[in-house]
DSSP file (Angstrom, degrees, kcal/mol; ACC not computed):
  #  RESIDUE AA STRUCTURE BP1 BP2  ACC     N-H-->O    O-->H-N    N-H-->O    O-->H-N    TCO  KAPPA ALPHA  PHI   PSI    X-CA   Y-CA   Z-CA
    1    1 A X              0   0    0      0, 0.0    27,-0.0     0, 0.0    26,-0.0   0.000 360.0 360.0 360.0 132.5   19.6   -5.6   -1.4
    2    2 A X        -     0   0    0      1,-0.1     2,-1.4     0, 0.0     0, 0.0  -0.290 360.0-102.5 -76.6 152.1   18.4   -1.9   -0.2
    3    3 A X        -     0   0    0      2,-0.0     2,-0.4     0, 0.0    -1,-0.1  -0.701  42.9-179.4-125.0 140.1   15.9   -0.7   -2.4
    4    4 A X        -     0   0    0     -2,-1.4     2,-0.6     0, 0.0   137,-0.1  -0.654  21.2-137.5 -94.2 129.7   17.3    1.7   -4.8
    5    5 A X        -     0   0    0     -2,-0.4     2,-0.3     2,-0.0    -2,-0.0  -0.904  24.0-138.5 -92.0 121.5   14.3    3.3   -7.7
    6    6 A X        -     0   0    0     -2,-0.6     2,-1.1    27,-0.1   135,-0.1  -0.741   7.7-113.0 -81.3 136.8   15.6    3.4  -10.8
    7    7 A X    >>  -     0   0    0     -2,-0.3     3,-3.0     1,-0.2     4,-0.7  -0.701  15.0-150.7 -91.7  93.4   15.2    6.2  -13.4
    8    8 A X  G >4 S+     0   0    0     -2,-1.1     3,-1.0     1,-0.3    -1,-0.2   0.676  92.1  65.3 -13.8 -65.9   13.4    4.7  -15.8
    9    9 A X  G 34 S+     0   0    0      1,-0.2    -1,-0.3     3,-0.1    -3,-0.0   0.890  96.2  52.2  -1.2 -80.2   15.3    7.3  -18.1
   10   10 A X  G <4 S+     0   0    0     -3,-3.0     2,-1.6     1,-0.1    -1,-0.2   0.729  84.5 108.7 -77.0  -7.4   18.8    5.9  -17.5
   11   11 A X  S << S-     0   0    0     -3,-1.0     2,-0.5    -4,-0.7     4,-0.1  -0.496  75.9-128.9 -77.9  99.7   17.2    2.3  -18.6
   12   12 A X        -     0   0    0     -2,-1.6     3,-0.2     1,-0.1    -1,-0.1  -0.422  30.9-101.4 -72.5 116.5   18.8    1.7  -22.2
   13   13 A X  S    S+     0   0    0     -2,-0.5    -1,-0.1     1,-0.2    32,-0.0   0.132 109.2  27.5 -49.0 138.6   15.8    0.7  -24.9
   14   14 A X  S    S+     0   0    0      1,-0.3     2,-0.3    -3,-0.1    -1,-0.2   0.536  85.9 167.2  83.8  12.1   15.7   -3.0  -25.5
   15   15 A X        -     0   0    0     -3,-0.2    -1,-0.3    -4,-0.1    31,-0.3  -0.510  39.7-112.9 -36.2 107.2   17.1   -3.7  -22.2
   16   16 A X        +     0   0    0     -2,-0.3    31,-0.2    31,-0.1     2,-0.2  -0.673  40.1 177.7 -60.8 132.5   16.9   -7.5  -21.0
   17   17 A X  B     -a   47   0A   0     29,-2.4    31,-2.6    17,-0.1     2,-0.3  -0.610  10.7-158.1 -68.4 159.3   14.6   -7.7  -18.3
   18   18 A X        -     0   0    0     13,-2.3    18,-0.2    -2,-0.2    31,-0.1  -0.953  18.7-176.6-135.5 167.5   13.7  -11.1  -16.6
   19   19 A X        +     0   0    0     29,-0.4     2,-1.4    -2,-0.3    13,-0.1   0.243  40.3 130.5-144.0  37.9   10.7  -12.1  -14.5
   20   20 A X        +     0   0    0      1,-0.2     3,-0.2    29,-0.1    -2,-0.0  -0.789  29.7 178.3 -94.3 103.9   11.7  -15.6  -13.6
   21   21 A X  S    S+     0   0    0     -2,-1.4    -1,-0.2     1,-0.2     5,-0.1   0.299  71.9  68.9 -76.5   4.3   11.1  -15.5   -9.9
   22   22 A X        +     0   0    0      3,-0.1    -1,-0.2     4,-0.0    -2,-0.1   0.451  69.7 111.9-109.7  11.0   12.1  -18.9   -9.4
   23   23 A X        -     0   0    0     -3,-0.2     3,-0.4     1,-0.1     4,-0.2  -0.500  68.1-140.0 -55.5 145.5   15.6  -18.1  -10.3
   24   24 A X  S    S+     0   0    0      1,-0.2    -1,-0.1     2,-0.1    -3,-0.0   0.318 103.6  47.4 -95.8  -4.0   17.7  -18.6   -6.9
   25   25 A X  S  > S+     0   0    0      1,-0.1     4,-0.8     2,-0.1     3,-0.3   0.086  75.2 108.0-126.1  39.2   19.3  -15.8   -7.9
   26   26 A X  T >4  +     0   0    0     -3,-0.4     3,-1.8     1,-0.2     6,-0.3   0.995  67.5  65.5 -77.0 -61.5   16.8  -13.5   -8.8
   27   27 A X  T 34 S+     0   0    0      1,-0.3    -1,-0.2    -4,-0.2    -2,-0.1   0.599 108.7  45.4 -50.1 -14.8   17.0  -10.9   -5.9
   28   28 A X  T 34 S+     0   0    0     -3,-0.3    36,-1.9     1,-0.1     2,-0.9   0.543  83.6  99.3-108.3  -0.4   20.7   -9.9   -7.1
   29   29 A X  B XX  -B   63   0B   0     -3,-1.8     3,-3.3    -4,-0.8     4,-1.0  -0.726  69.4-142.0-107.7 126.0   20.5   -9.6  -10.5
   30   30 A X  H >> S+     0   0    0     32,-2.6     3,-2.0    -2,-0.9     4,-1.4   0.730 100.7  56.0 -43.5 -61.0   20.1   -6.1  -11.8
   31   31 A X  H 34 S+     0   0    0      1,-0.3   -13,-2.3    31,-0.3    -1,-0.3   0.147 103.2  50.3 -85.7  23.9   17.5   -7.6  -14.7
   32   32 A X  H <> S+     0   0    0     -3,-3.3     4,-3.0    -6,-0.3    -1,-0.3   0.488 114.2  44.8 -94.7 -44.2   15.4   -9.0  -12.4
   33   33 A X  H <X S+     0   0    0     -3,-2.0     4,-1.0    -4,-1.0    -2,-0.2   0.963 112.6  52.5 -52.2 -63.1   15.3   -5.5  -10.5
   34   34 A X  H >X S+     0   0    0     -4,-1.4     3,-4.2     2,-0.2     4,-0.5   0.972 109.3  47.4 -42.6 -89.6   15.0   -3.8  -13.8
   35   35 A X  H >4 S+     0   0    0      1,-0.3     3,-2.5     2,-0.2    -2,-0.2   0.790 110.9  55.9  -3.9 -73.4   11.7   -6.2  -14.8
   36   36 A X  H 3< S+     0   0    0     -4,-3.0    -1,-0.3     1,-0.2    -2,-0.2   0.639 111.5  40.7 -64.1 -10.4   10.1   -5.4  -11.2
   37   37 A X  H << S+     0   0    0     -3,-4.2    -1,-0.2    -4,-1.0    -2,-0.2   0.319  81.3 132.3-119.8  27.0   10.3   -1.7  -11.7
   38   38 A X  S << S-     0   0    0     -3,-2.5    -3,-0.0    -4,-0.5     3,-0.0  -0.079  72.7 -99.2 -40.8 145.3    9.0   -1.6  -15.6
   39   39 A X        -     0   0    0      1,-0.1     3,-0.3     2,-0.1    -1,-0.0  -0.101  29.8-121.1 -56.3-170.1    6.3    1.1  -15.8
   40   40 A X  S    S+     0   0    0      1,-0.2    -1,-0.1    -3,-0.1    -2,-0.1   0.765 115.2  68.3-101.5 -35.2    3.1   -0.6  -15.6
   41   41 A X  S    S+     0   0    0      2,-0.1     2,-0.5    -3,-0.0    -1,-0.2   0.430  75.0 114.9 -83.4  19.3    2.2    0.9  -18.8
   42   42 A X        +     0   0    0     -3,-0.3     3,-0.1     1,-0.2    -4,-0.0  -0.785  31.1 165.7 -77.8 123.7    5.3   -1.7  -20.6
   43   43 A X        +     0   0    0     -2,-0.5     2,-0.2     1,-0.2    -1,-0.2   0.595  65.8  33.8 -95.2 -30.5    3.4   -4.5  -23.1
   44   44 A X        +     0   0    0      2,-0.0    -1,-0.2     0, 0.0     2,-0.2  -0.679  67.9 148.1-154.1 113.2    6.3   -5.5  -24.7
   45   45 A X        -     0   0    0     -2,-0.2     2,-0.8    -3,-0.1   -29,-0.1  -0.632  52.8 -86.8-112.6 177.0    9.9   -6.0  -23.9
   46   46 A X        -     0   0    0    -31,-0.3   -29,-2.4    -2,-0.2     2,-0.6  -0.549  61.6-168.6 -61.1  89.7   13.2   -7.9  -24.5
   47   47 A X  B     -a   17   0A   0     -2,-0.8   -29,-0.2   -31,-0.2   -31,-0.1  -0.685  34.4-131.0 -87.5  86.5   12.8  -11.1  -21.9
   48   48 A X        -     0   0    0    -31,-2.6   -29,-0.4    -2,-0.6     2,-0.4  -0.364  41.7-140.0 -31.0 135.9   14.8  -14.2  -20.2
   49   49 A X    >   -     0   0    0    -31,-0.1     3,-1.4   -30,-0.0     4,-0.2  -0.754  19.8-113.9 -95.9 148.8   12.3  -17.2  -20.9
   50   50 A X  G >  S+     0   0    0     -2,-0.4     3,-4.0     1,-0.3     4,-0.3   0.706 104.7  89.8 -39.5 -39.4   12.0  -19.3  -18.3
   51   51 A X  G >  S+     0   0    0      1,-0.3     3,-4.5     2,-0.2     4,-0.4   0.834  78.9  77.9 -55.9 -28.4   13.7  -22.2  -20.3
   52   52 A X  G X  S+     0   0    0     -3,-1.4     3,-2.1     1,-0.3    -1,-0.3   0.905  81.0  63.8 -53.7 -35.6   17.1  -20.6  -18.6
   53   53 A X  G <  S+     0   0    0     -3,-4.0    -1,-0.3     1,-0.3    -2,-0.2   0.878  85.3  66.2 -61.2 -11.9   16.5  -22.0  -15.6
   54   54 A X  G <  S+     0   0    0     -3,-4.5    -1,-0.3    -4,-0.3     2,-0.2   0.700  94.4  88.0 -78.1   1.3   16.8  -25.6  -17.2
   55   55 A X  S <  S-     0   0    0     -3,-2.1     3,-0.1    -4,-0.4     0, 0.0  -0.592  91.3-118.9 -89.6 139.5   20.5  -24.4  -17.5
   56   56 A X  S    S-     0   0    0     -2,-0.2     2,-0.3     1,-0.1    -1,-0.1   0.931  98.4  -7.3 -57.8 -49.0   23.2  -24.8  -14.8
   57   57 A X  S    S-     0   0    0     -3,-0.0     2,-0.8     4,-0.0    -1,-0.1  -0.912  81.5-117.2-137.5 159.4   23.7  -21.0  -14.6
   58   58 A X    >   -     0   0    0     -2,-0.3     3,-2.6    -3,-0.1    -5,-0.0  -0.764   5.2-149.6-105.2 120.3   22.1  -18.5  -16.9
   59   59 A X  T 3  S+     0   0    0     -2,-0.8    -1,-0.1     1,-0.2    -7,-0.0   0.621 100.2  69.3 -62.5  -8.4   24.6  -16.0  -19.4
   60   60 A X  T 3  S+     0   0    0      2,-0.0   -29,-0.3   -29,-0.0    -1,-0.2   0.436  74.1 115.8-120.8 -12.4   21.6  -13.4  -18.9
   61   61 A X    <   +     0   0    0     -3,-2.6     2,-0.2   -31,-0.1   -35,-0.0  -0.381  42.0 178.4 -79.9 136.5   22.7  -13.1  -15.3
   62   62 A X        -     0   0    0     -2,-0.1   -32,-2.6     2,-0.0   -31,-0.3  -0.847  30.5-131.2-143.5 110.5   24.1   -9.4  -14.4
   63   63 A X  B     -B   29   0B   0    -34,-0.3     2,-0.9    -2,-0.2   -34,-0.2   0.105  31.9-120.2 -52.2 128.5   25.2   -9.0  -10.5
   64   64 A X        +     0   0    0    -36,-1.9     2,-0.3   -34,-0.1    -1,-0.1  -0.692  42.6 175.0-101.2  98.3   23.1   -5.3   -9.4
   65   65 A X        -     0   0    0     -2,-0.9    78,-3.5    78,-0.2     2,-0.3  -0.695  16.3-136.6-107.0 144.8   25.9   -3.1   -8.4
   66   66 A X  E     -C  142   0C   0     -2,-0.3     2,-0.2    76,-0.2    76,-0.2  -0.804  13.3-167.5-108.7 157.9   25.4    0.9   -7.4
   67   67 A X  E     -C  141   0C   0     74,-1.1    74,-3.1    -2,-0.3     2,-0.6  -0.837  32.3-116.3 -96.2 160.3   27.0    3.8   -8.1
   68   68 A X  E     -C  140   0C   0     72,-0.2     2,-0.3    -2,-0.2    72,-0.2  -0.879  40.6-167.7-123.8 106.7   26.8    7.5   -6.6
   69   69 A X  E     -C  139   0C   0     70,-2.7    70,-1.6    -2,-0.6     2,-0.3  -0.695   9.7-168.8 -90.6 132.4   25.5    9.1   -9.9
   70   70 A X  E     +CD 138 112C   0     42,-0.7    42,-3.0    -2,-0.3     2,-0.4  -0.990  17.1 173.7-138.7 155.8   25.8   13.0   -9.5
   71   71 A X  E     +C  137   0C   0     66,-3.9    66,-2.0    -2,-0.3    65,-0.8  -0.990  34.5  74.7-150.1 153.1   24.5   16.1  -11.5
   72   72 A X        -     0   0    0     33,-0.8    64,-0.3    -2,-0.4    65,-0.2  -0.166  43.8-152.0 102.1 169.0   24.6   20.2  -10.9
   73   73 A X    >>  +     0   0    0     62,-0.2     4,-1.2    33,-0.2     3,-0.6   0.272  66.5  87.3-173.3 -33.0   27.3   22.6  -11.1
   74   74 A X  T 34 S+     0   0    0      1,-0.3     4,-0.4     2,-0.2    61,-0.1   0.622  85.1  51.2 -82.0 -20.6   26.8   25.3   -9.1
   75   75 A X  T 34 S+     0   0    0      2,-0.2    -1,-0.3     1,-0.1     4,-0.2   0.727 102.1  59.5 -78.7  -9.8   28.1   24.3   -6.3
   76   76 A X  T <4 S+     0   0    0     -3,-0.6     3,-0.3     1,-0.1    -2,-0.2   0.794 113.6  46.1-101.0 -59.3   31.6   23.2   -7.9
   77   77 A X  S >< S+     0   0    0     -4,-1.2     3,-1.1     1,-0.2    -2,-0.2   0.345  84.9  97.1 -64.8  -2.4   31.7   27.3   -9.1
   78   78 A X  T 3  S+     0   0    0     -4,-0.4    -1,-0.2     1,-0.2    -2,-0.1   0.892  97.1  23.2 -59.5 -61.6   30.7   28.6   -5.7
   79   79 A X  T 3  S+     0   0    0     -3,-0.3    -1,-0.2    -4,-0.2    -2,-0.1   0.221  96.5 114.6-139.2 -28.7   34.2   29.3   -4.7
   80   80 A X    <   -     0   0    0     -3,-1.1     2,-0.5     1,-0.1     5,-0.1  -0.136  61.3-116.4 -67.5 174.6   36.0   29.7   -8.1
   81   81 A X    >>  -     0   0    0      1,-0.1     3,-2.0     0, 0.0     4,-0.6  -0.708  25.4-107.1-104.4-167.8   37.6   33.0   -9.3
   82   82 A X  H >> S+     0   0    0     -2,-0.5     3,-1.6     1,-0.3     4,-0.9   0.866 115.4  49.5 -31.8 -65.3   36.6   35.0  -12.2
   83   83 A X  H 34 S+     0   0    0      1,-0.3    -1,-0.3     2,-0.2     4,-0.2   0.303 112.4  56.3 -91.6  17.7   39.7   34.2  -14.6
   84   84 A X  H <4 S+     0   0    0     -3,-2.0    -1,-0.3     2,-0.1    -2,-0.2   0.611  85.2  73.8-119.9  22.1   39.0   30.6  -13.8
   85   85 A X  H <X S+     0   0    0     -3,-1.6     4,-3.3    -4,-0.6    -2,-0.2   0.706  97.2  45.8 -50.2 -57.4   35.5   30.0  -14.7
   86   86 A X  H  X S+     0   0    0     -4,-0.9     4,-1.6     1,-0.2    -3,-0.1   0.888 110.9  45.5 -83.7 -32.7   35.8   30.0  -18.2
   87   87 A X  H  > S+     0   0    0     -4,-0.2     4,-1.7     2,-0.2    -1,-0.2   0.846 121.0  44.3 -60.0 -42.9   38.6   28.0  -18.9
   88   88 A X  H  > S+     0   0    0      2,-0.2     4,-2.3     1,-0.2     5,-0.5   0.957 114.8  47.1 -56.2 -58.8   37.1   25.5  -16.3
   89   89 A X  H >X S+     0   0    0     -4,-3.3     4,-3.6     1,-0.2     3,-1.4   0.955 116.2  47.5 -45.4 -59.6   33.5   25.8  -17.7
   90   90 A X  H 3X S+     0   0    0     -4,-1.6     4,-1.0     2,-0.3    -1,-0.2   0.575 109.1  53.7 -82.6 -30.0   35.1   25.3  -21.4
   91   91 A X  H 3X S+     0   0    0     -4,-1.7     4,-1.7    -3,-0.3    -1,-0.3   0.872 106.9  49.2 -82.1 -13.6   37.2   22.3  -20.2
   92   92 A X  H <X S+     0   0    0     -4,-2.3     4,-1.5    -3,-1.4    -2,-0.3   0.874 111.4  56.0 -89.3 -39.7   33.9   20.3  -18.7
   93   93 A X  H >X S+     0   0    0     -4,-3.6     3,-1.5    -5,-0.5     4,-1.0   0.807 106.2  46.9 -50.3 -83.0   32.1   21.0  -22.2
   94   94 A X  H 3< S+     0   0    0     -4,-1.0    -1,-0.2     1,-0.3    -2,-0.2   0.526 113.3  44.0 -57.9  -9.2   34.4   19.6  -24.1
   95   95 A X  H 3< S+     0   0    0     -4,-1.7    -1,-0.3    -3,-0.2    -2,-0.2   0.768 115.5  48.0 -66.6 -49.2   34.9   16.6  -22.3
   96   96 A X  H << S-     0   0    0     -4,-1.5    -2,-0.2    -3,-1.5     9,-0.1   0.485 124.8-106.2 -86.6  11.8   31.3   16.1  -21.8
   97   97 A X     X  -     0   0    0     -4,-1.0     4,-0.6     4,-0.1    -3,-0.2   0.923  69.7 -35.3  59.0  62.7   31.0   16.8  -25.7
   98   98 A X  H  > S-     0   0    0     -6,-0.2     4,-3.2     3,-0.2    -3,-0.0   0.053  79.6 -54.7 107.9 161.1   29.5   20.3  -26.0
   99   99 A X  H  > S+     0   0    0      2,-0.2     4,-4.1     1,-0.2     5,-0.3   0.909 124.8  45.9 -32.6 -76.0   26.9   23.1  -24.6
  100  100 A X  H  > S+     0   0    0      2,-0.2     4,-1.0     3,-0.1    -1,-0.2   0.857 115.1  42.0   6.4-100.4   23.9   20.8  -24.6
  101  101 A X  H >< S+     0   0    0     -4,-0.6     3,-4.7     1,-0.2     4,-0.5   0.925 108.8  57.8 -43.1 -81.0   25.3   18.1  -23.2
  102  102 A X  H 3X S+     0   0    0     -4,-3.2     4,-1.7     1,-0.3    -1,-0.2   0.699 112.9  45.9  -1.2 -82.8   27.1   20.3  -20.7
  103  103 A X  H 3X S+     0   0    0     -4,-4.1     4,-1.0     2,-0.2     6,-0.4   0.726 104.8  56.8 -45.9 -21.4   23.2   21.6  -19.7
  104  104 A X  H XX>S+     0   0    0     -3,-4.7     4,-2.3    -4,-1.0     3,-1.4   0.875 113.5  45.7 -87.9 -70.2   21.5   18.0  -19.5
  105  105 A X  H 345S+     0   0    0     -4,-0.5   -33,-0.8     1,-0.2    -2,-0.2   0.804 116.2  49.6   1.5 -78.8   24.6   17.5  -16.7
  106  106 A X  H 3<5S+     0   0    0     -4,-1.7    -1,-0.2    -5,-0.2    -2,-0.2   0.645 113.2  35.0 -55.0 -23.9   23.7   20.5  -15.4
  107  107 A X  H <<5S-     0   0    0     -3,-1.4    -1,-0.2    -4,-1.0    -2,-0.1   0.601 109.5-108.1-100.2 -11.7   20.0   20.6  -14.8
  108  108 A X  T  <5S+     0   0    0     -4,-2.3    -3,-0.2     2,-0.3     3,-0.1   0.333  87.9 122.5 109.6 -16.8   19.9   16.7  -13.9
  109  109 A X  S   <S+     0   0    0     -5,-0.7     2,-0.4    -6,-0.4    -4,-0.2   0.772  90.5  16.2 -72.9 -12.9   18.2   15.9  -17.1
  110  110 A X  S    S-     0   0    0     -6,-0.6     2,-0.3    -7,-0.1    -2,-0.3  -0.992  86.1-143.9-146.4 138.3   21.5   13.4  -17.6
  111  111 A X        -     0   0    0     -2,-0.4     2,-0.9    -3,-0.1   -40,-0.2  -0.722  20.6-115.6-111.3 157.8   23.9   12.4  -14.1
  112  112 A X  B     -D   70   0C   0    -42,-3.0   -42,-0.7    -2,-0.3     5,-0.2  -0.763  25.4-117.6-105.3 113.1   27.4   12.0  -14.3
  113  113 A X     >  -     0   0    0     -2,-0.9     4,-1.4   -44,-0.2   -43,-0.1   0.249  20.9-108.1 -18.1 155.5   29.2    9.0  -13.8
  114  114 A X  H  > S+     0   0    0      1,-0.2     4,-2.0     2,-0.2    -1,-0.1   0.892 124.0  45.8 -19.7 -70.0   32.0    7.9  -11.0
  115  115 A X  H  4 S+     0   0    0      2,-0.2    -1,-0.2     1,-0.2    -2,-0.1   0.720 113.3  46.5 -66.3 -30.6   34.5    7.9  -13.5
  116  116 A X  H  > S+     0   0    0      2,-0.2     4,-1.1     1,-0.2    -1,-0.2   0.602 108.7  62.4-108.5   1.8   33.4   11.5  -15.1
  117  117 A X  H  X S+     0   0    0     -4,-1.4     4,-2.1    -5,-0.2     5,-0.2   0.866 103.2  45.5 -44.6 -49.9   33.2   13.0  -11.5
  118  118 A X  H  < S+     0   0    0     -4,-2.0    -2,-0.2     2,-0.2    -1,-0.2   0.316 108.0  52.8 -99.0  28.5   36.3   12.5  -11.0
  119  119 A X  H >> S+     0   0    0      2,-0.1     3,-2.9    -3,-0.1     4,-1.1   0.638 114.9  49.4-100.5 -86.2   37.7   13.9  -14.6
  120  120 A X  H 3X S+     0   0    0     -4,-1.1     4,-0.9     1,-0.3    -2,-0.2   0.751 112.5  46.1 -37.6 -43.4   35.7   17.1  -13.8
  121  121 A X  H >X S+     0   0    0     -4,-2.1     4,-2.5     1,-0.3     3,-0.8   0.853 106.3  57.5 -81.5 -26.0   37.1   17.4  -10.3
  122  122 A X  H <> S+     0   0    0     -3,-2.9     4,-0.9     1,-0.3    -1,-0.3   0.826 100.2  57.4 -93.6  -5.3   40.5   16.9  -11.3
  123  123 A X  H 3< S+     0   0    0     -4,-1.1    -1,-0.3     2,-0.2    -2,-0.3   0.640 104.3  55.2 -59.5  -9.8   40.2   19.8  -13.5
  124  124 A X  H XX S+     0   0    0     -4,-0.9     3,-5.0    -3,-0.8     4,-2.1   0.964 113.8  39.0 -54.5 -82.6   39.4   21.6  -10.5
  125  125 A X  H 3< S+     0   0    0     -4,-2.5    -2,-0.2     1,-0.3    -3,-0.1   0.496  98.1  65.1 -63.4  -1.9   42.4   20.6   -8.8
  126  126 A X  T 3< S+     0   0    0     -4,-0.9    -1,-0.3    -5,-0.2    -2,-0.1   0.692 109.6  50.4 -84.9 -14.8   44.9   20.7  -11.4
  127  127 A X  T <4 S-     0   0    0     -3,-5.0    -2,-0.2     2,-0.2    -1,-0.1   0.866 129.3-103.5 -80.6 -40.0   43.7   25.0  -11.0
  128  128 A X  S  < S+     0   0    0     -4,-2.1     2,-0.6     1,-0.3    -3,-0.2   0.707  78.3 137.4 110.5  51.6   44.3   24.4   -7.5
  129  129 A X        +     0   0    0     -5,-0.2    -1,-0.3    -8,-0.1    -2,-0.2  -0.977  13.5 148.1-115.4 124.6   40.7   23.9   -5.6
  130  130 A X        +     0   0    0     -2,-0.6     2,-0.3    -6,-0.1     3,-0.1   0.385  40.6  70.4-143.2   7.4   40.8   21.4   -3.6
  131  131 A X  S    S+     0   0    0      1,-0.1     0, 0.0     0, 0.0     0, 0.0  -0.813 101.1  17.9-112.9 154.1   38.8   21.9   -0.8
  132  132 A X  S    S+     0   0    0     -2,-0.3     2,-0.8     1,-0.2    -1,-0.1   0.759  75.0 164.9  42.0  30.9   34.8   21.8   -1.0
  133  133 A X        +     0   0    0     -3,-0.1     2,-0.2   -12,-0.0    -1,-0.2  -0.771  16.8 134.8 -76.8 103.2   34.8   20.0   -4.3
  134  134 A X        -     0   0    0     -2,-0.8   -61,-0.0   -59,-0.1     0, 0.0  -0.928  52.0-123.7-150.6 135.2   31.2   18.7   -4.8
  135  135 A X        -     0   0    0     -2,-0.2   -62,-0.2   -60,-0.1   -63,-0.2   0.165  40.1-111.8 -64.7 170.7   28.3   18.4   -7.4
  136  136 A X  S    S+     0   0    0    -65,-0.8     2,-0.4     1,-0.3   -64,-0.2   0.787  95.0  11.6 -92.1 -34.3   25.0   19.9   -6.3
  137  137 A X  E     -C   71   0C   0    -66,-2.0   -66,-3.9   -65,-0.2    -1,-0.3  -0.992  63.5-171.4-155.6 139.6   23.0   16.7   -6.0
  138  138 A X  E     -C   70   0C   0     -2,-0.4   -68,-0.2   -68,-0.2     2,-0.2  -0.709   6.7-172.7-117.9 167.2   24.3   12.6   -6.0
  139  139 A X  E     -C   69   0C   0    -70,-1.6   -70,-2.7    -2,-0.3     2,-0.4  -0.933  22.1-123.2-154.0 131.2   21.8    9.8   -6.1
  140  140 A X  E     +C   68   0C   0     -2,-0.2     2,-0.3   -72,-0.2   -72,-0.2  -0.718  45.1 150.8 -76.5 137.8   22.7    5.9   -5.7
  141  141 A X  E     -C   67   0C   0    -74,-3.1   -74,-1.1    -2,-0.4  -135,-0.1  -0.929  43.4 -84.1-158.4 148.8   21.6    3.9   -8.5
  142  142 A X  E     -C   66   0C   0     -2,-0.3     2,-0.4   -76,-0.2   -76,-0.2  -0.151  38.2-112.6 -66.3 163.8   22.6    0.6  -10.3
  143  143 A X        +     0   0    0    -78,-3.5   -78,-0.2     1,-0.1     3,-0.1  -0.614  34.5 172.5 -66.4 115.8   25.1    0.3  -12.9
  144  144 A X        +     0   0    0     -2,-0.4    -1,-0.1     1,-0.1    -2,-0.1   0.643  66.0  73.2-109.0   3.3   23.4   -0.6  -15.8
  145  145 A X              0   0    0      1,-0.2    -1,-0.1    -3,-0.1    -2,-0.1   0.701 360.0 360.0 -60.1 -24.9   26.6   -0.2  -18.2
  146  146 A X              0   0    0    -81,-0.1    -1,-0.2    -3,-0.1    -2,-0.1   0.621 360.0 360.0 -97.1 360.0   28.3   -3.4  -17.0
């Protein structure tokens, strides 16, 4: 498994981690990954105990699969014209629920999904850009939704 750093950020509180390193399957599963790159300054989280291993396979187990997470905006507008900025801008708010939100997108401070790349880009194309549609910056990172 390449190793991918996780943004600590995108790690939802109360997360299971595990730290069973005698798991045979430890080195693919996401919450083994997670666990080995808690800050140092974590004292106390939501754990697999060990006792899982006495189980033929462990329910806790979650397969560490990436995605190409993307965020910025400007590059998406490079290209557009005038009377089809705002309608564009206006449709990616309100899908991404509001100004804010819209700016945490934009600035990085929150990355946009597979799935809500490609709802922004097919507003694009539905205007009719379809060449040099791309976010200003992607990153790989695991899924931690599934």
């Amino acid at each position: 498994m390449e190793n991918i750093v996780i943004d600590k950020k995108m790690v939802p509180p109360g997360y299971v981690m595990c730290f069973n390193s005698d798991c045979p399957r430890h080195g693919e599963c996401l919450r083994w990954i997670v666990g080995q790159q808690a800050s140092d300054n974590l004292r106390v989280a939501t754990t697999v105990l060990p006792s899982v291993l006495k189980l033929s396979r462990c329910t806790y187990y979650r397969k560490a699969e990436t995605q190409r997470m993307a965020w910025g905006f400007s590059k998406l507008f490079e290209d557009v014209k005038r009377k089809d900025a705002k309608p564009l801008r206006d449709g990616m708010v309100k899908y991404l629920g509001g100004n804010g939100t819209y700016s945490r997108y934009r600035l990085g401070r929150r990355m946009l999904s597979p799935q809500q790349q490609d709802y922004i880009l097919n507003l694009f194309r539905r205007r009719g850009y379809t060449e040099g549609l791309e976010f200003d910056n992607y990153v790989t990172t695991y899924d931690l939704d599934h």
